[in-house]
N, C-alpha and C positions, 0 to 999 in steps of 0.2 A: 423562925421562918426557914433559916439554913438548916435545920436538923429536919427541921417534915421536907423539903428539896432532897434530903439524902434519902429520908425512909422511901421516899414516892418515889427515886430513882433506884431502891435497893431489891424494891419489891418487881420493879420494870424487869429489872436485870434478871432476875429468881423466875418470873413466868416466863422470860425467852430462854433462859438455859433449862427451863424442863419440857417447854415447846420443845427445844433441839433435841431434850436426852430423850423426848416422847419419837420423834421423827428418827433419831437414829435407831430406836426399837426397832421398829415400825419395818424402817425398811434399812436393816440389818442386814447386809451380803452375808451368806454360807447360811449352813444350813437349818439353821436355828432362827433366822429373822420372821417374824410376825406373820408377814406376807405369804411367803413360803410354807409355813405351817399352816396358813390356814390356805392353801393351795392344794396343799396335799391331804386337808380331810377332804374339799370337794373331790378331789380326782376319787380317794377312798371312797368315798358315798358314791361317785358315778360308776364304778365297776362292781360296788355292790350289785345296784339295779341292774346293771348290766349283764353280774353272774346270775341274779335270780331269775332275770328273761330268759336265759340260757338253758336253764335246768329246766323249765316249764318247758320247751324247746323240747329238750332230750326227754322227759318225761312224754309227754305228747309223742314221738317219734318212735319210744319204746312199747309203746300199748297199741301204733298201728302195726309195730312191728309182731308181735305180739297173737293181731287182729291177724293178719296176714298167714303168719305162720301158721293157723288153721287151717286145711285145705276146705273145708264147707266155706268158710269166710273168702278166703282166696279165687274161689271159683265164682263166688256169687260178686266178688269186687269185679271179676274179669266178665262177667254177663255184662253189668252194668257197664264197664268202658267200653266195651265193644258193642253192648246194644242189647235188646230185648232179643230180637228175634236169629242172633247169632248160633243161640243156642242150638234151636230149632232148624239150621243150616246145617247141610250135611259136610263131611271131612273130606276138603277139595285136595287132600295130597294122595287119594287113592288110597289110606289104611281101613 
């Protein structure tokens, strides 16, 4: 009866000291703890997404760039902001 009182208390002791050794992984100060590693693949994944929205951005911004730097293109962009019938209005600066 005393000897299975020890095992039953020896086996107690053995899952709280690997709960603890598991908890001090876990949350391990510097830079190597659990937490932190897995903090910094989220941050990595978030600026992934973040560079790829970026480049679609720049992509997108160079083909209006692109778009523009044609003057056929450019003129017919500046019809439309200014209007259909702008065109067809005469040069109010006297040239």
């Amino acid at each position: 009866m005393k000897e299975r009182q020890q095992t039953r208390r020896r086996r107690v002791l053995y899952a709280a000291l690997a709960a603890l050794a598991l908890l001090m992984v876990l949350f391990l100060p510097g830079p190597n703890g659990v937490v932190r590693v897995l903090g910094r693949r989220l941050r990595a994944r978030q600026l992934a997404i973040a560079n790829r929205r970026l480049e679609t951005d720049i992509d997108s911004l160079r083909a209006r760039a692109r778009w523009l730097s044609d003057p056929d293109s450019a003129t017919d962009f500046a019809r439309r902001l200014l209007g259909a019938d702008s065109a067809a209005a005469p040069d109010t600066t006297g040239r």
